[in-house]
MITOR-209126 format. One record per residue: residue in one letter; x, y, z of N, C-alpha, C, CB in turn. Coordinates in steps of 0.02 Angstrom, whole numbers, padded with zeros to 5 digits, always signed. Each point is the difference from the previous one (the first is absolute). Glycine has a CB too. Layout:
BEGIN
AXYZXYZXYZXYZ/...
END
This chain:
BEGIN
X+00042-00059+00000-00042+00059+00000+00044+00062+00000-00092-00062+00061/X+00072+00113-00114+00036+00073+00004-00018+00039+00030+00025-00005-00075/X+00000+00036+00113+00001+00071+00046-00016+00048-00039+00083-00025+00073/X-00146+00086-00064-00003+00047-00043-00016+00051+00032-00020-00062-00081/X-00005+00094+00077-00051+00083+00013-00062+00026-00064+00131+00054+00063/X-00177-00062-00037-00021+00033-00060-00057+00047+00020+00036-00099-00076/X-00039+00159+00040-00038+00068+00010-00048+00027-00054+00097+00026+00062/X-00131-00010-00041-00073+00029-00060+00015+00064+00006-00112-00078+00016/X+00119+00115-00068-00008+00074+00008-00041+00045-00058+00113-00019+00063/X-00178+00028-00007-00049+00033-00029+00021+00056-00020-00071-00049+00053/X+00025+00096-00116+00001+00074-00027-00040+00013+00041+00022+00009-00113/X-00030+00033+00172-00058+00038+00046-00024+00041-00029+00038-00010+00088/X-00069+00001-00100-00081+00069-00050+00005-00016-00062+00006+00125+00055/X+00023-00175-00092-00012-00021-00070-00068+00000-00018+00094-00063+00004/X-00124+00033+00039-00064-00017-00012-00036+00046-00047+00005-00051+00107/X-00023+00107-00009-00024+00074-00028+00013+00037-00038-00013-00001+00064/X+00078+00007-00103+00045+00023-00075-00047-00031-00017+00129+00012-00012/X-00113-00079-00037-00013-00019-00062-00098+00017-00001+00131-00107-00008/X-00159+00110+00068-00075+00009-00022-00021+00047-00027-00021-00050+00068/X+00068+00130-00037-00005+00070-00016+00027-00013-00064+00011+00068+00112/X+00026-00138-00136+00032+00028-00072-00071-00068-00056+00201+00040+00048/X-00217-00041-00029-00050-00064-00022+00011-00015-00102-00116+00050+00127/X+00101+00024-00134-00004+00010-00061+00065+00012-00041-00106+00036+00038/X+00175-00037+00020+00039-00006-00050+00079-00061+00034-00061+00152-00059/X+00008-00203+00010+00055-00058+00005+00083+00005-00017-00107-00055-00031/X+00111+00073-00001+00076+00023-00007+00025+00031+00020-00003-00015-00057/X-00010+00061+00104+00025+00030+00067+00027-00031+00055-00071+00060-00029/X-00020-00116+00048+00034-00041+00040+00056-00024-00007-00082-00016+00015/X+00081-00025-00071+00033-00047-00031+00096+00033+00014-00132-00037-00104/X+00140+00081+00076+00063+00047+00005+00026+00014+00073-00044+00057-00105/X-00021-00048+00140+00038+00033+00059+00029-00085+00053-00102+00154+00000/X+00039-00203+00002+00003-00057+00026+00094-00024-00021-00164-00023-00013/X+00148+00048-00055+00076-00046-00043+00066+00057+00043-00064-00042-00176/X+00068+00099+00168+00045+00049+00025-00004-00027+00077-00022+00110-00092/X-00009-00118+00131+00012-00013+00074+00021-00069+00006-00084+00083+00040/X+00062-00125-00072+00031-00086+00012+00057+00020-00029-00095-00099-00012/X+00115+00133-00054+00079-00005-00003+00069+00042+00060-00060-00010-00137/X+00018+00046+00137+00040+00030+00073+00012-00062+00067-00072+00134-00029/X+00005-00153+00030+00018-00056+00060+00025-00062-00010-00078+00043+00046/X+00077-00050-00098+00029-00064-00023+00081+00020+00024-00097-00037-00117/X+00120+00084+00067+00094+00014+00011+00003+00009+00076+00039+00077-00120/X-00092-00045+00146+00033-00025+00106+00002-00043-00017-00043+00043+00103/X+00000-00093-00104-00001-00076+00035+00032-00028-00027-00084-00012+00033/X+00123+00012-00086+00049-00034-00005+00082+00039+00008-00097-00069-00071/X+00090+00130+00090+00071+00019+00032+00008-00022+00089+00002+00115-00100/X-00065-00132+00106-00009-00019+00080+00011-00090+00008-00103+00116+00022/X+00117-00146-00094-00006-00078-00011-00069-00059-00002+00108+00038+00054/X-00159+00018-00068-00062-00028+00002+00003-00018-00076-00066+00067+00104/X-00003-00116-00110-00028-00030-00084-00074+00024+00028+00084-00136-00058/X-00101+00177-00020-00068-00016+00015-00046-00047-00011+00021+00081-00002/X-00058-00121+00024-00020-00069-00019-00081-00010-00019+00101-00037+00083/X-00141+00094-00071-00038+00006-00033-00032+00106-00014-00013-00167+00049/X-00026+00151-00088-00034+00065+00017-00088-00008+00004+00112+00067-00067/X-00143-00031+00116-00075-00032+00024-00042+00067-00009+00038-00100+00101/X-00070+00141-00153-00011+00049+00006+00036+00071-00018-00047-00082+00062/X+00052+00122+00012+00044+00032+00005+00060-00007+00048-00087+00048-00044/X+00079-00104+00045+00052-00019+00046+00051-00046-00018-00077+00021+00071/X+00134-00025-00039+00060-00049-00025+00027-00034+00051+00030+00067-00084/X-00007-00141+00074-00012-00061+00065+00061-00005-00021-00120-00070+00025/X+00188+00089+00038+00053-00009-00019+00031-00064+00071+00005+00144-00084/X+00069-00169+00037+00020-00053+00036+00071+00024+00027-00071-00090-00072/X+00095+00068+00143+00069-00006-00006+00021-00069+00031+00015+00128+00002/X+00029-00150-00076+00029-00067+00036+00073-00006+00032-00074-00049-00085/X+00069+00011+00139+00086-00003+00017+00041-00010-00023-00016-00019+00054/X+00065+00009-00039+00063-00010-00069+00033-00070+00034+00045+00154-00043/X-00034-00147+00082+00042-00038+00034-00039-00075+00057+00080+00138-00015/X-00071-00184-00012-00047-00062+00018+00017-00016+00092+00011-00064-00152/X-00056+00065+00184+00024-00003+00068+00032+00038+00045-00004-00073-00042/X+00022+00152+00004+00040+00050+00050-00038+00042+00012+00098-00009-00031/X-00118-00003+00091-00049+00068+00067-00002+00066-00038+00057-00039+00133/X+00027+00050-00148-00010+00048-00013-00003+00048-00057+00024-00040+00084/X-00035+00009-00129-00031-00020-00061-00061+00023-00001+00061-00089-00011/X-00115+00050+00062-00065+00036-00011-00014+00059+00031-00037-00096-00015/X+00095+00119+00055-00034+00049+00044+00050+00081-00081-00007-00090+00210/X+00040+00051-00211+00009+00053-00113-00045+00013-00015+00067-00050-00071/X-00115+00000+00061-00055+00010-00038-00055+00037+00033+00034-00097-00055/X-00050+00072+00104-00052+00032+00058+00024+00097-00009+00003-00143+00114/X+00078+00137-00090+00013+00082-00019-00006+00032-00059+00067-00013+00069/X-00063-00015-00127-00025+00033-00077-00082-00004+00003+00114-00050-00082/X-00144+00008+00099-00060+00000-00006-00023+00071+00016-00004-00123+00021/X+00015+00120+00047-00019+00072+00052+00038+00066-00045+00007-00074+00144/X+00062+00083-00133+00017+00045-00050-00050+00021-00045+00098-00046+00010/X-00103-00004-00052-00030+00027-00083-00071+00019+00022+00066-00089-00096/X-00109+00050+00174-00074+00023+00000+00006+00090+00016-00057-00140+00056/X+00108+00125-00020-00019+00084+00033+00036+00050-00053+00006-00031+00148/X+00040+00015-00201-00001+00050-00060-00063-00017-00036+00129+00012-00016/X-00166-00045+00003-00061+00009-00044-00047+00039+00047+00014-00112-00075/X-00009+00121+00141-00074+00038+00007+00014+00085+00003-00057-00114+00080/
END
């Protein structure tokens, strides 16, 4: 079994955007695309994958590197956290 971390990180008020924008899909569409590419390059300068996307949201992973070393996961545990508190 692999050691991981993994984090959801919602767009807060996407919602309410895209309804005020209802009528113009390609807005959404642009701005949704401009903010996942920004968060994408954190999460992976922080050593995250993103492993899915659900919405407006993106379900990211961090796996350990190192098979059986403590401290190894507590790497990952610290990038995880890192990269949450630069995305908010």
């Amino acid at each position: 079994m692999k050691d991981f971390v993994v984090s959801i990180h919602d767009l807060s008020g996407f919602s309410t955007l895209s309804n005020k924008w209802r009528d113009s899909a390609d807005l959404v569409a642009d701005t949704i695309n401009a903010v996942f590419s920004e968060l994408i390059d954190l999460i992976a300068k922080h050593g995250g994958d993103v492993i899915n996307f659900a919405g407006d949201a993106l379900i990211v992973s961090w796996t350990k590197t190192v098979p059986g070393e403590e401290a190894s996961l507590w790497k990952v545990v610290s990038q995880a956290l890192k990269c949450s508190y630069e995305v908010r």
